[in-house]
N, C-alpha and C positions, 0 to 999 in steps of 0.2 A: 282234280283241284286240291285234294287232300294232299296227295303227293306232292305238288308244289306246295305250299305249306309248311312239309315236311322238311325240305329240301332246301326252301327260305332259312327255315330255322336251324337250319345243322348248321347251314354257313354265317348266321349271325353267333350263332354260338361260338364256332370257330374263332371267327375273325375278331369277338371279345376276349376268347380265352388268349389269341396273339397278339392283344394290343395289352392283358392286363404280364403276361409274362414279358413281354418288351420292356413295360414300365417298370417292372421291378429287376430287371438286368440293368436296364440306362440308371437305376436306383442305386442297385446296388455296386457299380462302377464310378456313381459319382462320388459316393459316401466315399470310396475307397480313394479316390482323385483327391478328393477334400481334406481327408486321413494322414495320407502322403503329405498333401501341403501343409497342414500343422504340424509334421515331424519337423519337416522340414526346417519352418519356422521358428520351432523350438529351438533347434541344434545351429541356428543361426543364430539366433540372440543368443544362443550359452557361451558361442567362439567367440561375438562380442557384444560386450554388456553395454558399449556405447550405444549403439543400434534402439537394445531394451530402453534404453533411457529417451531416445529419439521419438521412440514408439509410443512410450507411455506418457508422455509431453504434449504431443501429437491429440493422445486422446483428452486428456484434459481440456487441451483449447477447442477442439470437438466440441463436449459437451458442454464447456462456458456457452461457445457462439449458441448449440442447440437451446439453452437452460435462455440466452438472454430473446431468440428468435422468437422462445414460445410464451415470451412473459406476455400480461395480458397490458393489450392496449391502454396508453394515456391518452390524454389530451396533451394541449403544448403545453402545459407546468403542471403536468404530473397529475394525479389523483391525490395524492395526500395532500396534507395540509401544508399553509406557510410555515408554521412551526415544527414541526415533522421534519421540514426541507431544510430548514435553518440549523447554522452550526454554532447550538447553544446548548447549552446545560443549566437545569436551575442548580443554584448554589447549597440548596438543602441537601442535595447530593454528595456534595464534598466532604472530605474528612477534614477535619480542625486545620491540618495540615494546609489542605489542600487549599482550605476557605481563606487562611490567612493571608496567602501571598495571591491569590485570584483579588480578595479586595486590597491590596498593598497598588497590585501591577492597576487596579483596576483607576484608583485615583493617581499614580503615578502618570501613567499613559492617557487618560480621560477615555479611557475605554468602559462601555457598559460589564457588569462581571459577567451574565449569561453568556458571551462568546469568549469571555478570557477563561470560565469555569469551564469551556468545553473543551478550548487548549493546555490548561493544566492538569487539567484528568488524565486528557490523551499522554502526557508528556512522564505526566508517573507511573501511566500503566506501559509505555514503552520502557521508560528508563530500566523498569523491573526486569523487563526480558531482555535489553542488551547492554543490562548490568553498565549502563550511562546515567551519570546523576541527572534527575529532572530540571532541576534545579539549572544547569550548562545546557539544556534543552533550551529551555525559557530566558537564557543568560542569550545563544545566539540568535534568537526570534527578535528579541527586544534589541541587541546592536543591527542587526540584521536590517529588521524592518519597521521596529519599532509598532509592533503586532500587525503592520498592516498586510492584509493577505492578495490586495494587490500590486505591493509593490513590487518598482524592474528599476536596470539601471542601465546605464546606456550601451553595456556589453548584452541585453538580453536574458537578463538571472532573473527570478519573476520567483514573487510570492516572501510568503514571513521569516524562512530559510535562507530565500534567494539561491532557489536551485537553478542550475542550466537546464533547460527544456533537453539541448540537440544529447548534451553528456549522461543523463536520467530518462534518455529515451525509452532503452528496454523497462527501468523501475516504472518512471509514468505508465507504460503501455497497459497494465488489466487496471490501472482507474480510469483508461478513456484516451490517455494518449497529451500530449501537450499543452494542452489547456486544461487537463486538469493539475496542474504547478498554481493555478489561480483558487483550487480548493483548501481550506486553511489545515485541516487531517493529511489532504493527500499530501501536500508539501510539508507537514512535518512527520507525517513517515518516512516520505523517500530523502528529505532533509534531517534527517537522523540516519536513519540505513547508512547514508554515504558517509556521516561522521562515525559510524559505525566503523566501518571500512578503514577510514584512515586512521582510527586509533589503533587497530590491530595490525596496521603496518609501520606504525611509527613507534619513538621508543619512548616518548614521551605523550602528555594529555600535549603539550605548548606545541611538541612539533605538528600533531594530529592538528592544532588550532592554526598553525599556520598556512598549513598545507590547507586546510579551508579558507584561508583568507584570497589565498590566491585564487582558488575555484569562487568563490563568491567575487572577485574583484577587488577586492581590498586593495589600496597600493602599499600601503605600510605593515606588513603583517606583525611584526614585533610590537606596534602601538592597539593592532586587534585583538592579539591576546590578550592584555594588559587590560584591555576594557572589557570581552569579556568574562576575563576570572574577576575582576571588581566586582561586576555585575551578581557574579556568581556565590560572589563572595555574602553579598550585601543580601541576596533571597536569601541563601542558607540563613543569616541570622534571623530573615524575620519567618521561614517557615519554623526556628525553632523557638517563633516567640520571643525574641532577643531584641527586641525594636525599642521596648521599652529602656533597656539597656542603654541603648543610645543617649546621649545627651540630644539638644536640640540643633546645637550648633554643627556638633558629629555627622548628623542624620542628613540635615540641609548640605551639610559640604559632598557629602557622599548623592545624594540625589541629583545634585547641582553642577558636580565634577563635570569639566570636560571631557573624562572617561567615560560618564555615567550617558551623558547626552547625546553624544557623536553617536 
């Protein structure tokens, strides 16, 4: 009995000692298989760096979809609050600058300030980074749409910009995708971004504005410039506190213009 026993155990010993040296061959052949494929991979993105750029893109929207899969459950509006969700700003916020022409547009357009204070903010802190005056921001919002964030027009242009949903596809796509041209931020980022685009390909601000007129719909684009640099014209003075300046007849002609209104 002992001999069996014995004899038991040499051969579980064995057959462990050949199952722990297997695992470290199949180991250390994988590592090596592994080794090989990221040489590999390296000296293929160095031949071409488009690939690198394909790859690393790739991972991004990866981790977007993983970062939004794993967020935590809402209900159907959200966890936060109404105010939270809403795209408003109190006006204590603004700089003198800011405040001035947020209540200017605010009784101009009969719009509350908390959502104009949130679109003028946005528009200075853009203008800053694409070295566009805020000022021609808030000048095509108001001929545009005349701050409404859902306005469209019968070609399809939607929102305070009136950007093209199908032309702003890829822009729209990481705020959500087409419907979001109905958000007042997201359509004036990617409704900047684009006049971004065409001032650096024209040779002028007027040609950059006409060339948006046509993408907005406009049919007269020499009458759109015209209205609005007026527009533009007319913030600039009162974000430099130059309102007073104005006579009262001046002011009224300028708010009243055909230019001003259309």
């Amino acid at each position: 009995m002992a001999a069996t026993w014995t004899k038991l155990k040499l051969v579980i010993q064995t057959l462990v000692g050949d199952v722990r040296e297997g695992f470290v061959e199949i180991t250390r052949h994988s590592l090596a298989v592994i080794g090989l494929a990221v040489v590999a991979t390296a000296l293929t993105f160095s031949a071409q760096p488009s690939l690198q750029q394909v790859a690393s893109s790739s991972l991004l929207n990866w981790l977007e979809d993983r970062q939004i899969q794993f967020m935590p459950a809402k209900d159907s509006l959200g966890s936060s609050s109404p105010a939270e969700r809403s795209t408003a700003t109190p006006v204590h916020q603004l700089n003198p600058e800011q405040l001035t022409v947020t209540h200017w547009l605010s009784r101009r357009y009969k719009i509350s300030p908390e959502p104009l204070a949130a679109l003028v903010s946005e528009a200075w802190s853009i203008g800053e980074r694409s070295q566009i005056a805020p000022t021609l921001i808030l000048s095509i919002m108001a001929i545009e749409s005349r701050f409404n964030p859902f306005a469209s027009d019968s070609q399809g242009r939607l929102g305070l910009m009136k950007i093209e949903p199908d032309a702003q596809s890829t822009a729209l796509m990481p705020f959500g995708g087409r419907l979001a041209a109905f958000d007042p931020l997201t359509n004036l980022r990617v409704g900047t971004r684009h006049l971004q685009g065409l001032i650096q390909d024209s040779h002028s601000l007027e040609d950059a504005l006409r060339l948006y007129a046509i993408a907005s719909g406009e049919g007269w684009s020499e009458r759109y410039v015209e209205r609005v640099l007026a527009e533009q014209k007319l913030l600039d003075q009162i974000s430099r506190g130059q309102e007073n300046a104005l006579d009262d007849k001046a002011l009224t002609t300028l708010t009243r213009s055909p230019l001003a209104q259309m």
